[in-house]
Residue, then its C-alpha position, 0 to 999 in steps of 0.5 A: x219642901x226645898x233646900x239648898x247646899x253647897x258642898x266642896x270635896x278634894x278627891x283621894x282618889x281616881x273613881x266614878x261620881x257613884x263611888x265618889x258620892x258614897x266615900x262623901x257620903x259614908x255609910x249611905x247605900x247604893x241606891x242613896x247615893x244615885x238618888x243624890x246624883x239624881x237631884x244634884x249639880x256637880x262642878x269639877x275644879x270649876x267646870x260642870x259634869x254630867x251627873x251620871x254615876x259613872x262619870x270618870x272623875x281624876x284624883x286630886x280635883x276638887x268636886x263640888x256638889x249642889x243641892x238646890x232643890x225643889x222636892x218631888x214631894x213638895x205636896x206630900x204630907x205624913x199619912x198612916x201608908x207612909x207617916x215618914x216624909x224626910x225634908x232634908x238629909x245628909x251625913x250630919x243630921x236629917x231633917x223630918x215632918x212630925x205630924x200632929x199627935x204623936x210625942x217628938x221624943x220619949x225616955x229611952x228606958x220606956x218599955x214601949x217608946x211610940x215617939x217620932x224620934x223613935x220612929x224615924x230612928x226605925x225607918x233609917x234603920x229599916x233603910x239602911x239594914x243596919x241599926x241607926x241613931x239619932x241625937x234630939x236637939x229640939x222638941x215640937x208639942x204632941x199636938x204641932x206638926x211641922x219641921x223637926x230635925x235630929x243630929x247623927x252624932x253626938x258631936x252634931x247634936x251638941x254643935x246645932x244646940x249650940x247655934x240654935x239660937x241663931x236658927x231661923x224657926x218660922x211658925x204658921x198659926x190660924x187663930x179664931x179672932x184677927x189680932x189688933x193691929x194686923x202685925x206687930x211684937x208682942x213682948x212678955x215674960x213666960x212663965x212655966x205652972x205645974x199644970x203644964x200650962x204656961x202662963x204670961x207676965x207683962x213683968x219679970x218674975x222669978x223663974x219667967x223667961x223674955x219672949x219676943x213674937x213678931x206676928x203678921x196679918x205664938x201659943x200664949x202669946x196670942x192667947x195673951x191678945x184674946x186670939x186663941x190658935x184653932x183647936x189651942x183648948x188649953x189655951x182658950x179656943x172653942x172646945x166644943x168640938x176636938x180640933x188638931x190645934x192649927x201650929x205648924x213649923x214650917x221653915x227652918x234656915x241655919x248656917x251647916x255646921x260642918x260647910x257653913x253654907x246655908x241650909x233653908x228648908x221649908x214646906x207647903x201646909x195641906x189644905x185642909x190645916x185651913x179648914x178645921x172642922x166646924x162640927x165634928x170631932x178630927x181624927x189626925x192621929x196617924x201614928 
């Protein structure tokens, strides 16, 4: 997983880059703030410093921070020790690998809510030593994994929904058949059943939405073209046995917000989302 930011603070006052880093960053612990010394670069008023935390830092500059990392956690993927892996994280929103199975977000008034949002919402909260709260500002199926990212605020939350049109939302499909030509654009209309089922139309209907896939050699889309994702049942692919359906959204790229620098994060699939099982069940619930 990798990302990149930039961002640009006036100092209030005389204090080390440690207190600097948490007035920044408010409401985040000690410990948080050494690891973003750690895996960032600081410019102040242009010139470069050490990233030590107790760096003397005179009031009135401007300090620049860059997050341009590769993560030290690239490789790692969610499993039942620690089913939270955090791809990206700063006081707006933070950004999440969802594994395959589990709900992205439930109904609050459930008596039991065992969705991811829920989830993470008790690992920051475990963290932090102090209640947290997150805002939903989009949704994977149950049975995708991939990159889901949740809003701090209210006020976030309705700013990211608001550009989401405008974020970069890459999937990686393995389908049972090679798609004709090797790449292309699919086009049609969606249409939602009360089956809850999706179905395609090559013509708008009442109640369709447009989709456009650009594929290179998703969901109904590829069904529509006899290309089924592995372990997509619902949607056509071989049910002889029970396969985590191989959907997985990778990438995520969008302008901050609040810095309007670029965010891109992204991560790196495990091996065996290339090799599902020919001949027996999978176990991939972790939560």
């Amino acid at each position: 997983m990798k990302y990149q930011l930039k961002m640009k603070y006036t100092l209030k006052h005389t204090s080390t880059l440690l207190e600097a880093v948490m007035e920044i960053y408010k409401g985040i612990s000690k410990q948080k703030a050494k690891q973003i010394i750690g895996y960032s670069e600081f410019l102040l008023s242009g010139k470069k410093i050490d990233r030590h935390p107790k760096q003397m830092l005179e009031a009135g500059n401007e300090l620049e921070i860059t997050h341009s990392e590769k993560n030290k956690d690239q490789n790692r993927i969610p499993d039942k020790r620690t089913p939270v892996v955090i791809c990206f994280e700063d006081p707006y929103f933070v950004i999440a690998l969802k594994p395959a199975g589990i709900l992205s977000c439930g109904n609050r008034d459930q008596a039991i809510n065992n969705s991811y949002h829920k989830v993470l919402e008790n690992f920051l909260s475990d963290r932090e030593n102090k209640k947290i709260r997150l805002w939903v500002i989009h949704r994977l199926d149950r049975e995708v994994e991939g990159l889901i990212m949740f809003a701090k605020s209210e006020k976030v939350q309705y700013q990211i929904k608001a550009m989401w049109p405008e974020v970069t939302k890459k999937y990686l499909a393995l389908t049972e058949n090679k798609p004709e030509p090797p790449e292309g654009i699919i086009e049609n209309w969606l249409i939602d059943t009360s089956m809850q089922k999706v179905i395609a139309s090559d013509r708008e209907v009442e109640g369709s939405k447009f989709a456009r896939t650009e594929y290179s050699y998703i969901r109904v889309h590829l069904a529509g073209i006899h290309c089924p994702i592995a372990g997509d049942r619902k949607y056509g692919a071989d049910a002889s046995v029970v396969r985590q359906i191989r959907l997985a959204a990778y990438r995520l790229e969008f302008n901050h917000p609040h810095t309007n620098k670029v965010v891109s994060v992204q991560y790196k699939l495990p091996k065996r989302f290339y090799r599902p099982s020919q001949d027996s069940n999978e176990k991939y619930k972790i939560l």
